[in-house]
Each structure stands twice: as C-alpha cells, then as structure tokens.
C-alpha positions as CSV (number, residue, x, y, z in Angstrom):
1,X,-21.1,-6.4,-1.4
2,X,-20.3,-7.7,-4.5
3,X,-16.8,-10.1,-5.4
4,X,-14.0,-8.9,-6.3
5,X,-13.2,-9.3,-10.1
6,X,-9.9,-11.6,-10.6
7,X,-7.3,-10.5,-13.4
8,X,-4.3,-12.6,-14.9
9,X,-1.3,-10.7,-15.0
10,X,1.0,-11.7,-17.5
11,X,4.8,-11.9,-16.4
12,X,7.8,-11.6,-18.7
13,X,8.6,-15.3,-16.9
14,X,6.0,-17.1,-18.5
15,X,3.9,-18.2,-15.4
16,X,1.2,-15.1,-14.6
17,X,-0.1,-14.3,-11.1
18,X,-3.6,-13.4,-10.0
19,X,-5.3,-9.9,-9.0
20,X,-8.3,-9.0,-7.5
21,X,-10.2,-5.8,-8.6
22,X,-12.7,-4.5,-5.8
23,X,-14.7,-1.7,-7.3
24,X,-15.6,1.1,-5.7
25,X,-19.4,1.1,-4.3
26,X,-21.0,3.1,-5.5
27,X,-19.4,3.0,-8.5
28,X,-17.5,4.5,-10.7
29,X,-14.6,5.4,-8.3
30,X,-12.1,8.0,-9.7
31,X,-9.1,6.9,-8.1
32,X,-7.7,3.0,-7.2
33,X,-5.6,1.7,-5.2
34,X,-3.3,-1.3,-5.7
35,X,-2.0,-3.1,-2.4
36,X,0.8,-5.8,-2.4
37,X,1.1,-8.1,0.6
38,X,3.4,-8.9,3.0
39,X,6.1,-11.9,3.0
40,X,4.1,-14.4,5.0
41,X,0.6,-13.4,3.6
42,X,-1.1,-13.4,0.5
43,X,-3.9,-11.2,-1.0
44,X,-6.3,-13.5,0.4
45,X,-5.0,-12.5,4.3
46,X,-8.1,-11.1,6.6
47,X,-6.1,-8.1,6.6
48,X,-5.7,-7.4,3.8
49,X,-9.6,-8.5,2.2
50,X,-11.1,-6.6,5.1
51,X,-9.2,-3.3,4.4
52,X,-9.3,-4.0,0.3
53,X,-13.7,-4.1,1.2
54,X,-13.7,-1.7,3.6
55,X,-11.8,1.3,1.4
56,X,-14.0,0.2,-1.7
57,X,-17.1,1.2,0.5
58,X,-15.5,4.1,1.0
59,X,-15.0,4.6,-2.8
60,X,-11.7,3.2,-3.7
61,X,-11.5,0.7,-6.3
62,X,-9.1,-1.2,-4.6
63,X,-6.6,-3.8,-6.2
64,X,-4.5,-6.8,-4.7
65,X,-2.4,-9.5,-6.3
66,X,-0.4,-12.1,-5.2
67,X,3.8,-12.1,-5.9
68,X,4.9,-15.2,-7.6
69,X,6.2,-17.0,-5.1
70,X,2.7,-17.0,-2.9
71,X,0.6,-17.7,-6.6
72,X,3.0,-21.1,-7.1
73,X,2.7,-21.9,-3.3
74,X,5.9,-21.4,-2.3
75,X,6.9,-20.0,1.2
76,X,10.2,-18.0,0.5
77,X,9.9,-14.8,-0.9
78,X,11.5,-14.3,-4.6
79,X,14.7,-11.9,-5.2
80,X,13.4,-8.4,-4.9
81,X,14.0,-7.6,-9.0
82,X,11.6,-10.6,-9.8
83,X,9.2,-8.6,-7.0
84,X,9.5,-5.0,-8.5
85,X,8.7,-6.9,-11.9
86,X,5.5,-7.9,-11.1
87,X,4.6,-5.3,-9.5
88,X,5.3,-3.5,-12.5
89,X,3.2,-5.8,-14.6
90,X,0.3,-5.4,-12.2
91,X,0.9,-1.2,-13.0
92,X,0.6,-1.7,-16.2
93,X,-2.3,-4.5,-16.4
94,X,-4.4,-2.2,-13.9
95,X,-4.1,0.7,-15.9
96,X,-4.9,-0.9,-18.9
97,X,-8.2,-2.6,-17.7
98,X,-9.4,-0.2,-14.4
99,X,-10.9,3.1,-15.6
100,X,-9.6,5.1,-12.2
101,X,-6.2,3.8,-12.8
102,X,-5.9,5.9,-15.6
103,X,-7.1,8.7,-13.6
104,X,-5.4,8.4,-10.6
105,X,-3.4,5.5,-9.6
106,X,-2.2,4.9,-5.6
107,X,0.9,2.3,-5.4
108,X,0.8,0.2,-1.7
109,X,1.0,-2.1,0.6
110,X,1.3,-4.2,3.6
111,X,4.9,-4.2,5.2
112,X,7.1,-6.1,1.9
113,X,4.2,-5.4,-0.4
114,X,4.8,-1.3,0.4
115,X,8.9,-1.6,0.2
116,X,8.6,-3.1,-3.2
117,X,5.9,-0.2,-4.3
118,X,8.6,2.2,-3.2
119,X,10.9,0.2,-4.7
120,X,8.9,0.4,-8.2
121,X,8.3,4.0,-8.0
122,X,12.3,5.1,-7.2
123,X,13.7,3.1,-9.8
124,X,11.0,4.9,-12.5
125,X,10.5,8.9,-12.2
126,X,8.1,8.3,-14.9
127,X,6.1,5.9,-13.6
128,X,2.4,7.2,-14.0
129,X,1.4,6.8,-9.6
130,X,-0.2,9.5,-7.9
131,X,1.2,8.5,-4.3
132,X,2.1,5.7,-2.5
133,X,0.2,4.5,1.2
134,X,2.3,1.8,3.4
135,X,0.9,0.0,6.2
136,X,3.5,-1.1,8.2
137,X,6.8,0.1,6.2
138,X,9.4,-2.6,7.0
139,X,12.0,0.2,7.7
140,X,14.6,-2.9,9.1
141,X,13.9,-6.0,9.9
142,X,13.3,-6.9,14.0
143,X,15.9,-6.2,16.7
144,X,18.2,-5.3,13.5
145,X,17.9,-1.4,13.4
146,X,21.2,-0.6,11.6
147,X,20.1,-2.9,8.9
148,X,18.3,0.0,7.1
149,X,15.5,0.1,4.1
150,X,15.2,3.4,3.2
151,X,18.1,4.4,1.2
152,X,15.8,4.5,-1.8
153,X,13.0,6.5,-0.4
154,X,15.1,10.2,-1.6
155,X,14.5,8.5,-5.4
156,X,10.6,7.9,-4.9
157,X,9.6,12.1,-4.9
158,X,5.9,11.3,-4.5
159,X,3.1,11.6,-1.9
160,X,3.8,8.9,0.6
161,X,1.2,8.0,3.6
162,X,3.2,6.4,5.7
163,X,0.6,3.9,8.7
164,X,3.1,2.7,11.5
165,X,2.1,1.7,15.1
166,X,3.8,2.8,17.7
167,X,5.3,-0.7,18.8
168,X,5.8,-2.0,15.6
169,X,9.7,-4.2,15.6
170,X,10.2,-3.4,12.4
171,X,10.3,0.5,12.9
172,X,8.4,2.8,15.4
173,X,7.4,6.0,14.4
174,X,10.1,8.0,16.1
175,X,12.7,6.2,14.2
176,X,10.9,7.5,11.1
177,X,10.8,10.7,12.4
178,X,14.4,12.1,11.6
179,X,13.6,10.6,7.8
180,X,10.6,13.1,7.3
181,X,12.7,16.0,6.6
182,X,15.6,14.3,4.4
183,X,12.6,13.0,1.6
184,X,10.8,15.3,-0.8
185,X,7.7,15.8,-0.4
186,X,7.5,15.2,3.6
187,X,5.6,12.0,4.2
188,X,2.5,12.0,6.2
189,X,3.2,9.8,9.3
190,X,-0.1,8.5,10.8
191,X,1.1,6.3,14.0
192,X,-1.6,3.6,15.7
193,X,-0.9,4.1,19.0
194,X,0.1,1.5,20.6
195,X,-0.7,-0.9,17.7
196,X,2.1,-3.7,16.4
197,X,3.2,-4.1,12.4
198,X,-0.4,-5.2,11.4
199,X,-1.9,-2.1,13.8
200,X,-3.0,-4.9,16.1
201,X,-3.8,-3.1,20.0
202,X,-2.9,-4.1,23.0
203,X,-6.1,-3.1,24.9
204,X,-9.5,-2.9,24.4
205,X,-10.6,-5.8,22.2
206,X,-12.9,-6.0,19.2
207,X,-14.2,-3.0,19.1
208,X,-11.0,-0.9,19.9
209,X,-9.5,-2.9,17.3
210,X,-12.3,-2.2,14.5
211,X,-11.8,1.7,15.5
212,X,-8.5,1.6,14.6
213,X,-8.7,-0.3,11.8
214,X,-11.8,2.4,10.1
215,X,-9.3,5.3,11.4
216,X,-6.7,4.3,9.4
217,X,-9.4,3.5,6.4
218,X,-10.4,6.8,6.8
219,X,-7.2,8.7,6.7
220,X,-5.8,6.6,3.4
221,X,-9.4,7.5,1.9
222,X,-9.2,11.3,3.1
223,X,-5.5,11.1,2.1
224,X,-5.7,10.0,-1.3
225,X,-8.5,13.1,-1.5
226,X,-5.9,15.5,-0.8
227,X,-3.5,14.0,-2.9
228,X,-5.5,14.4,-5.8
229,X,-7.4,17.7,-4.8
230,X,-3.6,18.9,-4.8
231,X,-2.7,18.0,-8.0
232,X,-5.6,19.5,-9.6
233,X,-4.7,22.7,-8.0
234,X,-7.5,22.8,-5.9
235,X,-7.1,23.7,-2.6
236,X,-7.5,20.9,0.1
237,X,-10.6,21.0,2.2
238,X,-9.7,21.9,6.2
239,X,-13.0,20.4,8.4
C-alpha cells in the first residue's frame, strides 16, 4: 500500500494546514472522500489512518487534514467559523487537485470533524458535495443532552450516513431517531451495537473489533454507491 500524498492548503489566515490524499487502489477511484478529525485527534489518529487505508482499498480516494489548531500544536480547538473555513479551503483545494472530487465529492468525519462538515454544507446550498458520512455525530456533548447540535442539520438537504454506537455519551441512536423524520432526505442511521463514540466494543476483542470496524467500511463504501447510483438516475442495486 502506497503513502498517502500530502497537500498544503492555503488559508485566508496566512498559516496553511496539511492534507493527506489516499488514492483509491486500484486506481482511478470515481468518488473521494474527505474526513476531518475529532477535537482531541489529528489526521494522524489510528482511527482515523486505518479507516482512511482501509476505504481506499475499497476504492475511495480518501482525504484527511488537520484543523489549525492540531497543524500549530495546539490543544484547544479554534472557534467553529475559523473551523468551517478550513474545511472550506480543503473543498476547494481537493477539488482542484483530486480528479474524483470533481466527480463526486463525500464531506465527513469523526465526531467534531463531521459537525463542522455539516456545518459547511448548511451554511452553502451550493456547495458542490454529494453527501456527507459522520462517525460518531457529537449530537451534545456527554451527560448534557439538552445541549443540542443539530439545529442546523434541516439547512444541510443532502445524503447523510449517519455511524453511531449504541452507547455512545455523546448521542445513542434512539435519541437520533425522532430527528430522522424532521430532516430532508431521511438520514441512514447505521448503529454499532453496543460500540462507544469511536465504535469501540465491549466484548469480543480483536477480532470482534476489526468486524465492526470493516462493517462500517463497507456500509460508507456501499453507501456512497447508492448515493451516486441515485443521482445518476440509476436505480440502486438490492443483493
């Protein structure tokens, strides 16, 4: 498996921050993915590198990039509009310099890195994404469930895949489940059972762990298919 590619991304700010571009193998992919990371990770996570590999061997090209506070070291996350600007910049740099961005382009990632992709996408109806997959949506922040995050999500009116386990503190899937309905089009809710924020299980050790980790590859890849299969107006395939 070949390294991943790394891209400055220019910010308005001056100071740029770095991405990682994991082709697709085989190559050429015709769709790519772009995953933020969460608050106390950076790209470089084992999370987030093992899932960025895995779903380019499934034939993603896959994208990650590091918000400015975790490029200059720093441990507090910036203001959320310094957040949706880079993420922003990283659109537009990806676009410009991935071939399957231009073709289809997926907006994501883990727990803060997801909010501020639906963040990005509500606050521009133009914004040229295909869908957006979460793992781990940070619907409120733990043992705080009237402090809500999804206000927004009504605004976004795009394909969301939505990855939650079902003992995840920062919103289990039945507290996303009256949400469904309210957001156009309906979400699809995949729930790890009995997996945490990071789809971490409570039983059956490594190799429960690394089946629920390729489930969940599977289902964005497969997701993403549908996605696109729907927007060329061909019907999705039912195994």
């Amino acid at each position: 498996m070949r390294n991943p590619e790394e891209l400055n991304v220019a910010l308005g700010t001056g100071a740029g921050v770095t991405a990682l571009v994991y082709y697709a193998e085989p190559s050429p992919s015709k769709a790519a993915l772009i995953l933020g990371h969460g608050a106390g990770a950076g790209q470089r996570s084992p999370f987030l590198v093992s899932f960025a590999r895995a779903l380019s061997a499934r034939g993603l090209d896959v994208v990650t990039f590091n918000f400015p506070y975790t490029e200059q070291h720093r441990k507090v996350p910036d203001r959320r509009p310094v957040l949706e600007a880079c993420y922003d910049a990283v659109i537009a740099r990806i676009r410009e310099h991935v071939a399957s961005a231009r073709d289809a382009l997926f907006i994501g990632g883990k727990s803060m890195g997801g909010r501020i992709a639906t963040h990005a996408a509500a606050a521009d109806a133009t914004l040229p994404v295909a869908g957006l997959v979460l793992l781990g949506y940070p619907l409120h922040p733990p043992g705080k469930p009237t402090e809500r995050r999804d206000g927004h999500l009504a605004d976004v009116r795009k394909p969301m895949l939505i990855v939650q386990g079902s003992r995840d503190t920062f919103g289990t899937p039945s507290e996303f489940q009256p949400l469904m309905d309210t957001l156009v089009p309906t979400p699809t809710l995949h729930v790890v059972e009995t997996g945490d924020h990071s789809f971490k299980v409570s039983r059956g050790g490594k190799p429960a762990q690394d089946a629920v980790y390729d489930d969940v590859q599977r289902t964005i890849v497969e997701w993403i298919g549908e996605v696109r299969r729907g927007a060329s107006g061909t019907p999705p395939r039912r195994d």
